[in-house]
N, C-alpha and C positions, 0 to 999 in steps of 0.2 A: 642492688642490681635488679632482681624481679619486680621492685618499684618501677624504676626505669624502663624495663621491657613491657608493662604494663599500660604506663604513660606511650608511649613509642607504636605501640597496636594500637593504641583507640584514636590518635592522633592519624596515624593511615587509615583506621576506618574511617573517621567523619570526611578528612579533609578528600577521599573519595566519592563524595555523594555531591558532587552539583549538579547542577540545571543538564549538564549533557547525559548525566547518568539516569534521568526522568525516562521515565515510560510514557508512552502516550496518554496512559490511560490517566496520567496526573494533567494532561491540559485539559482547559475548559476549552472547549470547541462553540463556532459558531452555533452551532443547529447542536444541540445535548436530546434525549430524549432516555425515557425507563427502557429497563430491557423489557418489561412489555408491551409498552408503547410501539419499540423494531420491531420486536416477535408480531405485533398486531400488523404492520405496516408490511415486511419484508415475506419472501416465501422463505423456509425451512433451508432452505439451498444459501440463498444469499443471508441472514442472520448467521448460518455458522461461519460463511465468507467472512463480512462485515464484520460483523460482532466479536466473533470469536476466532478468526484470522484461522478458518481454517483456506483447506484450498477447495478446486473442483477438478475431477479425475481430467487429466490431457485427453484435448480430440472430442473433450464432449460439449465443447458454447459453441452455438450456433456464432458469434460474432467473431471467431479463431480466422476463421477464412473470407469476413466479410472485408472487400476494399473497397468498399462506396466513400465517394466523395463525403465528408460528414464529420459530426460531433461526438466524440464517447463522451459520457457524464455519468456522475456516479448518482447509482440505481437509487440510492436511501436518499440523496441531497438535490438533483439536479445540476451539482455544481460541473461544469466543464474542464474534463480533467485530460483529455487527450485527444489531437487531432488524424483525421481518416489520410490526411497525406501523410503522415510520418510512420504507418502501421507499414510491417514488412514480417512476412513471413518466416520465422526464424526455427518451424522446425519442432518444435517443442511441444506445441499440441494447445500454447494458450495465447491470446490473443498478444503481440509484442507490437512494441512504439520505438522509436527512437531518440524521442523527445516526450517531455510533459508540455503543460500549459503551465507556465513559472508563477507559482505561487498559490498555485490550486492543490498542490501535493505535497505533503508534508513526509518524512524522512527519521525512522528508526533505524537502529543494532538489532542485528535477531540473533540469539544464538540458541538456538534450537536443535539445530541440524548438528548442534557440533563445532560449529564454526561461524563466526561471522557475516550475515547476510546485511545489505541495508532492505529495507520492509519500507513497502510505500503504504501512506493510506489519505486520507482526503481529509485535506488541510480544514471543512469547514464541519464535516459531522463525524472526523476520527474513524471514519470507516475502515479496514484493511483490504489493501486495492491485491496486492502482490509484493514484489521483487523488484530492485534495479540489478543490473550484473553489466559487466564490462567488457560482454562480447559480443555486442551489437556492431552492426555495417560502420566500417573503417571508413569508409566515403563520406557518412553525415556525420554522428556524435560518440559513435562506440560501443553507445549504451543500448543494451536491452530490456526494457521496462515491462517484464513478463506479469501481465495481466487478469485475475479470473474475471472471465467472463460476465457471471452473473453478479459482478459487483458494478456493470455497465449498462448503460442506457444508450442506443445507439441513433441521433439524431443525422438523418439524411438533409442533405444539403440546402435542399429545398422549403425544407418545413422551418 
């Protein structure tokens, strides 16, 4: 019987570990670079963003209240990860989308907090962007794609 119960755990351990149980940090990203390579490239702000998924205090990115016609791109890659018509003010103190740009943003579990978050970060150099949450404007998508700032680069329309 404790044979059995033995065989019976390891079989729920392994047969829980596939590809959706991966952390980001196990994909090979387009753009890969050393940590001090980002630390060389990034300011002290965004590395802890990026790299280390931390956050930046609400009310403090200049880009929270920017609506310019425009491109957000993430700050380490260039890559285009969110558009200036879809930004709406939700309140919160970081820059919010209602939409990504499909396929620029790549999609974890966070459970951190305790609970189940999905964690955005940028599908080509694994950056950590922020949050999706499900209480965005009922009128477009639902979604609130809660942002930090200094993981953005904010392209005006014209450039």
């Amino acid at each position: 019987m404790k044979q059995a119960s033995i065989i019976l755990l390891c079989a729920v351990l392994f047969s829980c570990n596939g590809k959706a149980q991966n952390k980001k940090e196990d994909n090979i990203f387009p753009v890969t670079k050393s940590e001090a390579e980002w630390k060389a490239q990034l300011t002290a702000l965004q590395f802890n963003i990026l790299r280390k998924e931390g956050t930046e205090r609400p009310f403090s990115s200049e880009l929270d209240k920017n609506y310019s016609k425009g491109t957000y791109v993430c700050v380490a890659c260039n890559t285009p990860l969110f558009k200036g018509m879809h930004k709406f003010d939700s309140g919160t103190g970081w820059p919010s989308f209602d939409r990504e740009i499909k396929g620029n943003i790549g999609f974890t579990t966070d459970h951190k907090t305790g609970y189940p978050r999905t964690e955005e970060h940028c599908a080509i150099c694994g950056g950590h962007l922020g949050h999706v949450f499900d209480d965005g404007p009922e009128e477009t998508t639902g979604k609130r794609h809660c942002i930090n700032g200094a993981a953005l680069r904010f392209i005006p329309e014209n450039e």
